[in-house]
N, C-alpha and C positions, 0 to 999 in steps of 0.2 A: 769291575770284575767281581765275580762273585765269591763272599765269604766263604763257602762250602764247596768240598772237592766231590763233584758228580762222577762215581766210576761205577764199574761193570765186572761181566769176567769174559774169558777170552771165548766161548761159547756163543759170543750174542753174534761170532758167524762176522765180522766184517774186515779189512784191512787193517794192520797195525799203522798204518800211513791217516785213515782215517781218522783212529781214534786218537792219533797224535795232533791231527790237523784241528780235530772238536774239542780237547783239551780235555780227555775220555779215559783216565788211567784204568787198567785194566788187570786184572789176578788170575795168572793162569792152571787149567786142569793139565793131569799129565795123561798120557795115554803108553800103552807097554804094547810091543808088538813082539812076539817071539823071544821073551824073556828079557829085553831090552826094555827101560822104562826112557819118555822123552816127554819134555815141555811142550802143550799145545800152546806155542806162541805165535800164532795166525801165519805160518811159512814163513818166516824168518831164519828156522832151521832145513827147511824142506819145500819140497815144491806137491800142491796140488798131485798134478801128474805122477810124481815120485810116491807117495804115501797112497793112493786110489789105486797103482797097477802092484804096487804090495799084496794088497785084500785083494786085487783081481786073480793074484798067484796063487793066493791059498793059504797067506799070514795070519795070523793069530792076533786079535787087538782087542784089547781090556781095557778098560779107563778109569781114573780114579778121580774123587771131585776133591774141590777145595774144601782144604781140613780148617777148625777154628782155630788154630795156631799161625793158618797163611792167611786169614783174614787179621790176626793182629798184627804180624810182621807184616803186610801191606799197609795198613791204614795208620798205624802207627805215627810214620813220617809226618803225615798230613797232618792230626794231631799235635805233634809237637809243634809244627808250625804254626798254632792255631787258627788251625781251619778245621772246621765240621765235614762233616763225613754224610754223603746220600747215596748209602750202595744200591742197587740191581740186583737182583740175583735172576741166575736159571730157574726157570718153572717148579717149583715145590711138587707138580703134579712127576716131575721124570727123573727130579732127580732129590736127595738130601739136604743142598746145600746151603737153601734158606738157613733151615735149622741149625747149622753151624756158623752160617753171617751173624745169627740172632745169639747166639750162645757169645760169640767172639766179640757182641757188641755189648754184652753185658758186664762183661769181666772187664772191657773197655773202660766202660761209661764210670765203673768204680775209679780207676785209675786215674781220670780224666774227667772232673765229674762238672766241670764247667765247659765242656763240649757236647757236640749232638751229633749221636751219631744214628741216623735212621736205614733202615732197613727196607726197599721193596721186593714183593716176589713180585715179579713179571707175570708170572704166569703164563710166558713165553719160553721159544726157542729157536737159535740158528738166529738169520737175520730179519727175523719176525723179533725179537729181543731186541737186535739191533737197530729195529724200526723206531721202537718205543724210546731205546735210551737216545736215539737220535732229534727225535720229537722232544726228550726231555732236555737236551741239550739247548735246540732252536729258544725254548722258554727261559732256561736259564740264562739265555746272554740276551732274552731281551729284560732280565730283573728280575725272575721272580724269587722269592726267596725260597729258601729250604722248606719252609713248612707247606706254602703255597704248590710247588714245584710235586711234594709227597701227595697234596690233595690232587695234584691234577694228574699224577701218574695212578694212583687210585680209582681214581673216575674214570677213566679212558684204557684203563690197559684192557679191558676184557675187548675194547673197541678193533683193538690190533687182530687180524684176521689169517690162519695161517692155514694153505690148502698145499698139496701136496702130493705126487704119486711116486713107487717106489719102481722098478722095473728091472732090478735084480734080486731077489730074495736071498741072497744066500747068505749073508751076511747079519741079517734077521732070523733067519734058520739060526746061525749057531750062535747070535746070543740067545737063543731060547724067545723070542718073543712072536718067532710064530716056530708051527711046529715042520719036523720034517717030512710029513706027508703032504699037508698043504703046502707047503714049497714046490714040493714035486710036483702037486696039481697044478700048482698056478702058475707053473713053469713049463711045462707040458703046453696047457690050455692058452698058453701067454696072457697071464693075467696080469694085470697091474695096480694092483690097489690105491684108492687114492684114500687119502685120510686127513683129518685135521684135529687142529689142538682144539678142546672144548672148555667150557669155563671154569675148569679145574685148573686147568694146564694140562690136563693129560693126551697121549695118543691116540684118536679113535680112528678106527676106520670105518669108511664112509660106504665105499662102493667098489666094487671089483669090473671093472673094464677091462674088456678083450681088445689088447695089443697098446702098445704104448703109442701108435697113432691118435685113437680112441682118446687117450688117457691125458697127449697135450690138449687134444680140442676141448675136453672136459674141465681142466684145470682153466685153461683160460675163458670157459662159463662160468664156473665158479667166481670168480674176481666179477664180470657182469652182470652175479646176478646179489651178490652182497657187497659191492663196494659204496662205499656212502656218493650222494647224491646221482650214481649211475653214472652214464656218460658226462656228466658236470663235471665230475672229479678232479680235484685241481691237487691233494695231495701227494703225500709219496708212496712211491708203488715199490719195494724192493723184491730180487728175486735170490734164491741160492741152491748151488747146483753142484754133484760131485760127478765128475771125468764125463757131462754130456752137455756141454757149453749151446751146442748147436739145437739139443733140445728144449731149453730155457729160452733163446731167441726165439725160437717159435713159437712158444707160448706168449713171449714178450708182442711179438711182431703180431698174432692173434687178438692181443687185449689191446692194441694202440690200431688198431681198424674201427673198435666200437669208443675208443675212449681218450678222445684226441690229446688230451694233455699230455696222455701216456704213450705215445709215437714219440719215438724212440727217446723217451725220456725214463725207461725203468731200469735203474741199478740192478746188475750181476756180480753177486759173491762166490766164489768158493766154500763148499759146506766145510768147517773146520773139522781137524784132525778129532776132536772128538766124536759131534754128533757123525761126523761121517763113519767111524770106529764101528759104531750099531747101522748106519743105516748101509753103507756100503757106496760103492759106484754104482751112478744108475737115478738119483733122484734128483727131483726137480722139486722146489720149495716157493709157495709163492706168496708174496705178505703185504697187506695194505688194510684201510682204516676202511672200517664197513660196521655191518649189524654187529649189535654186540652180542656174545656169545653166549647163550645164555642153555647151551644143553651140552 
């Protein structure tokens, strides 16, 4: 077993069943709906369904990230036990929280100064994060150590590929990350944008396709034409989706016609109560190991 506790936060978008099962301790964001604030504890409080026809209704959701005071009251524990620490964090490019893992590991590392507590940005999000710390996990239990584990999450996270189309706007309307007349247009024109994370971490958008028909057969091009070795593909392919299950299979069921491994072997999440907060009901997230990203 390994000296060093490998954790995350509750954003990397996967099952709390899973991350219990990969030995995957995890620090969760909170998100406020209508003046009520709640734990994003991956639906252990709440159901998918129950949180996505809230936003469908016309609910209010804010989210707040991990402060450097829940990164020391998390990792703490593990520390005193003497185990080393190799956090994950959410994308630096979407959100703060890096900078407060690194702060929280500082004032650690004093306190505790014959322990190692490392810090990566992903430069991920959703279960495109949960790709990574998954992959980072398969390595740790075959030995690698802490410092080995940091070089190869180093080297391979820009490798994690995250495509995506969004096909309710409205939710993105009113955090302000698109505006309200493009809303209107591209809601009118049924537009769907698809977008991907780029070698920042950041959001870009890629392409505006007409109708979310369009928009599946697109994404599931996207995985065909940057997924490493093409049809070879032998790794893992995950997907995540808020309140459109049946649209995710299609895409799923599209990319395992050209890429046998991937017939019907690609994982379906739930987008968590946070990123789903900004992005709304309606999107389909798709994530595997391909070109590295380099724009």
């Amino acid at each position: 077993m390994a000296d060093y506790m490998l954790c995350c936060e509750s954003t990397a978008d996967m099952t709390h069943e899973h991350f219990e099962q990969r030995n995957i301790p995890y620090v969760c964001f909170h998100y406020e709906i209508d003046g009520t604030t709640y734990m994003d504890d991956l639906y252990q409080s709440t159901t998918p369904d129950a949180f996505f026809t809230r936003l469908k209704n016309g609910a209010q959701a804010k989210t707040s990230q991990v402060s450097t005071g829940d990164y020391v009251e998390f990792w703490e524990p593990f520390l005193k036990e003497g185990k080393d620490v190799l956090h994950v964090t959410l994308s630096s490019g979407i959100s703060g929280t890096y900078n407060s893992a690194c702060l929280a590991a500082e004032s650690l590392s004093e306190r505790y100064p014959e322990r190692t507590i490392r810090v990566i940005d992903s430069l991920a999000a959703s279960s495109g994060y949960g790709l990574l710390v998954d992959y980072m996990a398969d390595h740790r239990d075959e030995g690698m150590s802490l410092e080995e584990l940091s070089a190869w999450a180093e080297e391979h996270k820009l490798d994690v590929n995250h495509w995506f189309f969004v096909s309710d706007l409205d939710c993105l309307k009113r955090g302000g990350r698109v505006s309200a007349t493009s809303a209107l247009i591209a809601t009118a024109l049924k537009i769907c944008p698809v977008m991907n994370v780029d070698y920042q971490g950041k959001l870009i958008p890629r392409e505006k396709i007409r109708t979310k028909k369009k928009a599946i057969v697109q994404l599931a091009q996207k995985c065909i034409e940057h997924i490493q070795d093409g049809a070879n593909y032998t790794g893992k392919c995950y997907m995540s989706q808020s309140a459109c299950l049946e649209d995710a299979q299609e895409v799923a069921r599209l990319i395992g016609e050209q890429v046998p491994a991937l017939k019907d072997n690609i994982q379906i999440f739930s987008i968590g109560t946070v990123i789903g907060s900004h992005t709304g009901p309606g999107t389909v997230a798709l994530f595997f190991m391909g070109d590295k990203r380099v724009d």
